[in-house]
TITOR-841562 format. One record per residue (C-alpha): residue number from 1; residue in one letter; x, y, z. Coordinates in nm, 2 decimals. Layout:
+-----+------+--------+--------+--------+
:  nr : rest :      u :      v :      w :
+-----+------+--------+--------+--------+
: NUM :    a :      X :      Y :      Z :
...
+-----+------+--------+--------+--------+
// end
This chain:
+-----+------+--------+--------+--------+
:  nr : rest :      u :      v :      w :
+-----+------+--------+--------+--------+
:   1 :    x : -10.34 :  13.40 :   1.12 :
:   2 :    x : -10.58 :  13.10 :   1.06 :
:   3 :    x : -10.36 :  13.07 :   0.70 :
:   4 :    x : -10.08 :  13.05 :   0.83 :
:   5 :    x : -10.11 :  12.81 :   1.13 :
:   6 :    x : -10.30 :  12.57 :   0.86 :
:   7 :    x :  -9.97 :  12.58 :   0.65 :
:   8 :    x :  -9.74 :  12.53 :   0.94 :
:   9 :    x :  -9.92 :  12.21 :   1.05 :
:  10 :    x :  -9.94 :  12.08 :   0.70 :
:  11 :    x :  -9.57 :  12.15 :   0.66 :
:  12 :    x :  -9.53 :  11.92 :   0.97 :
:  13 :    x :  -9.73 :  11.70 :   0.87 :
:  14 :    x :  -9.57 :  11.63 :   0.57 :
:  15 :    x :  -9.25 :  11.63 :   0.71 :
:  16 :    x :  -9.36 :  11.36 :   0.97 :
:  17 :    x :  -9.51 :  11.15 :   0.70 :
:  18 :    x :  -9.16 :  11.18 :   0.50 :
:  19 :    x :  -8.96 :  11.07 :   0.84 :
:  20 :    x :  -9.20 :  10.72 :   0.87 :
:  21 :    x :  -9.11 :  10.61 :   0.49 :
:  22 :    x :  -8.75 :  10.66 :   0.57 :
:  23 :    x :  -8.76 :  10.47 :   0.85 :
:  24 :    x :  -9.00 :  10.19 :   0.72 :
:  25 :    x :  -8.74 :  10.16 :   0.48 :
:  26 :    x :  -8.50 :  10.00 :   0.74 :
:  27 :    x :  -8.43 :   9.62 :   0.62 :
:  28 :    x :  -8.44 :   9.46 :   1.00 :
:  29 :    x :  -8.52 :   9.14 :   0.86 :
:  30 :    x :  -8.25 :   8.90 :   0.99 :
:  31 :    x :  -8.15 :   8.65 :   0.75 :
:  32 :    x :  -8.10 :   8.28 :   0.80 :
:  33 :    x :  -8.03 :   7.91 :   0.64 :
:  34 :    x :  -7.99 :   7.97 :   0.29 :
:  35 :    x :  -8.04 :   8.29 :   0.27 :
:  36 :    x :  -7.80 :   8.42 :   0.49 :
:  37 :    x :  -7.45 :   8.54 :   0.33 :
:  38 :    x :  -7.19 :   8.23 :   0.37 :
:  39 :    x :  -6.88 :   8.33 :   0.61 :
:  40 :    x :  -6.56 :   8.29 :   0.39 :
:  41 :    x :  -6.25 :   8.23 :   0.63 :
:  42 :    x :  -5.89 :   8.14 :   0.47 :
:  43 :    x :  -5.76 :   7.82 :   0.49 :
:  44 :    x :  -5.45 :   7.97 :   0.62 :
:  45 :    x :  -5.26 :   8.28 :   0.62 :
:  46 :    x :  -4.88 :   8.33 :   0.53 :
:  47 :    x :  -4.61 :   8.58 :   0.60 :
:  48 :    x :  -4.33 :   8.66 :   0.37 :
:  49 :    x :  -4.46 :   8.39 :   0.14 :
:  50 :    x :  -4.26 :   8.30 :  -0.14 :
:  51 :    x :  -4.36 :   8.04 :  -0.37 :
:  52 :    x :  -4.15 :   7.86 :  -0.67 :
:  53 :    x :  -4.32 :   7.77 :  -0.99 :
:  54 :    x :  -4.02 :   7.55 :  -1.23 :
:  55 :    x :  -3.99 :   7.25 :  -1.47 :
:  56 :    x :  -3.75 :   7.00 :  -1.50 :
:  57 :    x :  -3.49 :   6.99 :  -1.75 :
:  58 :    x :  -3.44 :   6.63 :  -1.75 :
:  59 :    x :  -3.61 :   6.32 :  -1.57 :
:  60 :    x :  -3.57 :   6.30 :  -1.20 :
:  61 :    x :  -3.33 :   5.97 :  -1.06 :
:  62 :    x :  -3.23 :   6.06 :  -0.73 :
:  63 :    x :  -3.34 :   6.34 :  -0.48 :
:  64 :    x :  -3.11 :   6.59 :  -0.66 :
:  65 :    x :  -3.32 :   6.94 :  -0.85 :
:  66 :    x :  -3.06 :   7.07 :  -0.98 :
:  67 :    x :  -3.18 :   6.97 :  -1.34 :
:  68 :    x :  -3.50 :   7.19 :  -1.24 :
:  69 :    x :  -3.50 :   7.56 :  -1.45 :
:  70 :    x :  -3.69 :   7.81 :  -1.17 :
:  71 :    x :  -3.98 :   7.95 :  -1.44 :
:  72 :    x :  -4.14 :   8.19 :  -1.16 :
:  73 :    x :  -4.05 :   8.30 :  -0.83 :
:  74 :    x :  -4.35 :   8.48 :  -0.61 :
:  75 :    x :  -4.30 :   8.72 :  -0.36 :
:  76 :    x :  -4.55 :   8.89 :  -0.13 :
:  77 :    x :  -4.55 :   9.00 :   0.24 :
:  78 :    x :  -4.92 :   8.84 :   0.28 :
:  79 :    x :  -5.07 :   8.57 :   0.15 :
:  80 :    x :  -5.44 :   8.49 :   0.20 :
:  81 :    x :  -5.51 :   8.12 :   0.05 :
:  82 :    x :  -5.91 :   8.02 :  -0.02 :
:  83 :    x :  -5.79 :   7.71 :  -0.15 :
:  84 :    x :  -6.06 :   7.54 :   0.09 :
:  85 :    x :  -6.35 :   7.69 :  -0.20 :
:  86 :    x :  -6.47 :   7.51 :  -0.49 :
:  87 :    x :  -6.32 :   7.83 :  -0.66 :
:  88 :    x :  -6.01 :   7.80 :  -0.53 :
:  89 :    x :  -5.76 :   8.11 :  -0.55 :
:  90 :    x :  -5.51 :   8.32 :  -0.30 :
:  91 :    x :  -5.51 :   8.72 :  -0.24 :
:  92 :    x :  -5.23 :   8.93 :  -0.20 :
:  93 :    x :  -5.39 :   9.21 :  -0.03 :
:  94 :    x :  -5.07 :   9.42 :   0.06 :
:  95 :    x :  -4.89 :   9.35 :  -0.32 :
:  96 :    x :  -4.69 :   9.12 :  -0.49 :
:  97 :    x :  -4.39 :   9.07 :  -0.66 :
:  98 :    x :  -4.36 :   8.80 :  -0.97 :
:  99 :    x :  -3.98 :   8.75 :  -1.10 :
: 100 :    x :  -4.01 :   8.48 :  -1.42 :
: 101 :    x :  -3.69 :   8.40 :  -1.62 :
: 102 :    x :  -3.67 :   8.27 :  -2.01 :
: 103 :    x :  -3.48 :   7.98 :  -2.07 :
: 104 :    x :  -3.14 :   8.18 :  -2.09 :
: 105 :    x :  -3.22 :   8.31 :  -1.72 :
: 106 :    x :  -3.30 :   8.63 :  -1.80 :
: 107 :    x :  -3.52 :   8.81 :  -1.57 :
: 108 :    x :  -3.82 :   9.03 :  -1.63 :
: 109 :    x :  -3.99 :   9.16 :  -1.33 :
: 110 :    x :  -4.43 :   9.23 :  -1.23 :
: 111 :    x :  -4.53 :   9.40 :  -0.92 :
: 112 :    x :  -4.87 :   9.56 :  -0.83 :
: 113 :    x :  -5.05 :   9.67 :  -0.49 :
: 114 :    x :  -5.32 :   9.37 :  -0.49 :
: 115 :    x :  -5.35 :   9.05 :  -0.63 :
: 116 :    x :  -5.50 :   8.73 :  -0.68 :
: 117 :    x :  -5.44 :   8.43 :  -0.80 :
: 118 :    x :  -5.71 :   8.19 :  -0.92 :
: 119 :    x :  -5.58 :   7.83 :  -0.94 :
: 120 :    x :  -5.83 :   7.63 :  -1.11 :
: 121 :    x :  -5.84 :   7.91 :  -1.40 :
: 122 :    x :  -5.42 :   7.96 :  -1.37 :
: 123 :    x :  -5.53 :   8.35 :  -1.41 :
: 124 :    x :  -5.40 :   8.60 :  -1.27 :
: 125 :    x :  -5.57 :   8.93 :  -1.15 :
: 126 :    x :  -5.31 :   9.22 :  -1.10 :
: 127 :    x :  -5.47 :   9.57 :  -0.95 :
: 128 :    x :  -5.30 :   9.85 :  -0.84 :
: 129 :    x :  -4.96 :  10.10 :  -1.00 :
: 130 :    x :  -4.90 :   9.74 :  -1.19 :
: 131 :    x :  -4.54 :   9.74 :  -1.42 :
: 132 :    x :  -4.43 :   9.52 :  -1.55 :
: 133 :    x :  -4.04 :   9.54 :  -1.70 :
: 134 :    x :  -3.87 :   9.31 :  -1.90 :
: 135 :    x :  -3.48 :   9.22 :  -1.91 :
: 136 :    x :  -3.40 :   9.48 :  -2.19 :
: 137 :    x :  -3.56 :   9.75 :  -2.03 :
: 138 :    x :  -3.93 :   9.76 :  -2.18 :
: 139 :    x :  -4.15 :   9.89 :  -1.92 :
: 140 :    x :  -4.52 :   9.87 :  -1.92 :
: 141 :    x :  -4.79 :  10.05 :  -1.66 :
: 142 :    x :  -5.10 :  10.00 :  -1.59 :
: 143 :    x :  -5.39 :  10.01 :  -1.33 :
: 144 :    x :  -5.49 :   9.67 :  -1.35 :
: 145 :    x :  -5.35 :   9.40 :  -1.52 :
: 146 :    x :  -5.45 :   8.98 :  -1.60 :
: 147 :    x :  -5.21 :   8.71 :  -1.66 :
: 148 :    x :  -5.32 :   8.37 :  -1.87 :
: 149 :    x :  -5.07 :   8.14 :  -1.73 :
: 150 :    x :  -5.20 :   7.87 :  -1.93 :
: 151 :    x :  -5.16 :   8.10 :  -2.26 :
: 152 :    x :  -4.86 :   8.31 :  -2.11 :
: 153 :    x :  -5.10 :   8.63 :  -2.25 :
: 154 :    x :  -5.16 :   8.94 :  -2.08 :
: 155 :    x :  -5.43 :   9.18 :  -2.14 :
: 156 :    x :  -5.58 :   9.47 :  -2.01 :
: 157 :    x :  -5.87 :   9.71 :  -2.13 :
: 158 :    x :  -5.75 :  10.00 :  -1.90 :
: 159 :    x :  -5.52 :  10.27 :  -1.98 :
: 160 :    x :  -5.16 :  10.20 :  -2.00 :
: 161 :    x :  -4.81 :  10.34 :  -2.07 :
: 162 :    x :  -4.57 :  10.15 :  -2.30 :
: 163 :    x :  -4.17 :  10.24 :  -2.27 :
: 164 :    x :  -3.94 :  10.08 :  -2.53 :
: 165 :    x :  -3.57 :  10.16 :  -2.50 :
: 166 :    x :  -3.41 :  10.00 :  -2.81 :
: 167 :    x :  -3.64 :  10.19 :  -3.03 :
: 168 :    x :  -3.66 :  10.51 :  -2.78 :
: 169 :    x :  -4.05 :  10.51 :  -2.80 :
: 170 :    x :  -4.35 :  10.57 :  -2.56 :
: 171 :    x :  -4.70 :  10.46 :  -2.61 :
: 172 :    x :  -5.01 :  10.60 :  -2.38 :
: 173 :    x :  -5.32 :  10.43 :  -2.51 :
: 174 :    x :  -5.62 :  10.21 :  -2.35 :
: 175 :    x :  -5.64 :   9.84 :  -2.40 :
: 176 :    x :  -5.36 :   9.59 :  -2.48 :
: 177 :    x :  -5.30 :   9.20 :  -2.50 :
: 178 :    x :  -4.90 :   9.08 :  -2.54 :
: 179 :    x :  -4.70 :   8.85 :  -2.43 :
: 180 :    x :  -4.50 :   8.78 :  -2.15 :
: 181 :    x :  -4.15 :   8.90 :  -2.25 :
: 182 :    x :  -4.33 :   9.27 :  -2.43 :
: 183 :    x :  -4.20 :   9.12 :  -2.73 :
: 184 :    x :  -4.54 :   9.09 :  -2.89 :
: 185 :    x :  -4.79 :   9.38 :  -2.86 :
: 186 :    x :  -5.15 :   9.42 :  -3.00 :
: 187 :    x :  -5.22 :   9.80 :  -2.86 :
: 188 :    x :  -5.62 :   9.83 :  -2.91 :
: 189 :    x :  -5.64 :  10.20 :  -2.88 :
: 190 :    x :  -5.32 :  10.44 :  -2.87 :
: 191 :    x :  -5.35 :  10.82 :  -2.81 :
: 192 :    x :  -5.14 :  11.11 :  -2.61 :
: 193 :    x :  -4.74 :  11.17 :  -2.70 :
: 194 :    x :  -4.50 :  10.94 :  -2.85 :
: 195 :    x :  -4.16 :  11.00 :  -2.92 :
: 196 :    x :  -4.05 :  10.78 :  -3.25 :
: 197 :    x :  -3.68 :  10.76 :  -3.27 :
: 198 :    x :  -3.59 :  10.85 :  -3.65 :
: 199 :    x :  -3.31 :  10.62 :  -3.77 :
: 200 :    x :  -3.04 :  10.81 :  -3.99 :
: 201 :    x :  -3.00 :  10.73 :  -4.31 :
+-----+------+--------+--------+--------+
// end
């Protein structure tokens, strides 16, 4: 009896000990001045924003755009703009669209679930279901996507699907850089099923 009431109260014991490090472990330290996390707020907040990227064709002599060719037209039910930050950049926490046209106004369409844009850099990050599909049909998926605006080069390293009509192919494969109109591709790693349409001789 003596055995086992010695074992009971160590068992308690320890388990009393183990209860004080867990709570000694709290962090109730409150911080302050420069250590304290800076509060971010927006500089504003838009609905149903839209925003127009173009160049002009011709120099401007009167009030008249209608020598301006649209490049990129923005879409998005939310914008969130930090432009007020050193690092200046707007979110699209509930998605985007991004409709750009070539110079013979053909349009090729991007949308994805979350975005943002980063000014300074001209990058753009694009996260979530992102496709992107061009005029003549070319289709390309992926999770996440970025867009060098100042390059007009895309790239990911996550897994992706590639659909090409005229040639009646699909590509699955991880990792990808191209350019803006998916006539340019540089597919790191390509795996899974493709269907190669045979030409007939």
């Amino acid at each position: 009896m003596k055995k086992f009431s010695t074992y009971y109260y160590k068992n308690i014991a320890t388990i009393c000990i183990v209860a004080m490090f867990f709570f000694a472990c709290n962090d109730g330290y409150k911080r302050v001045g420069e250590e304290a996390a800076p509060l971010l707020f927006p500089e504003g907040i838009a609905e149903n924003f839209v925003m127009k990227y173009s160049t002009l064709e011709e120099e401007l002599r009167n009030e008249e755009i209608d020598s301006a060719h649209v490049n990129v037209v923005l879409t998005s039910p939310i914008c969130v703009a930090f432009t007020n930050l050193n690092f200046a950049h707007r979110k699209f926490p509930k998605g985007l669209q991004v409709d750009y046209f070539d110079k013979d106004g053909n349009k090729s369409v991007v949308t994805a679930d979350y975005g943002i844009v980063y000014d300074i850099t001209k990058l753009i990050d694009l996260q979530g279901n992102v496709v992107i599909e061009s005029y003549d049909g070319k289709k390309l998926e992926a999770p996440q996507l970025y867009w060098d605006q100042n390059n007009d080069w895309i790239f990911t390293q996550e897994k992706f699907t590639y659909t090409n009509p005229e040639d009646g192919t699909i590509m699955d494969g991880e990792g990808m850089d191209f350019n803006k109109d998916l006539s340019l591709l540089n597919a790191h790693k390509t795996y899974g099923f493709m269907l190669i349409k045979e030409e007939d001789k």
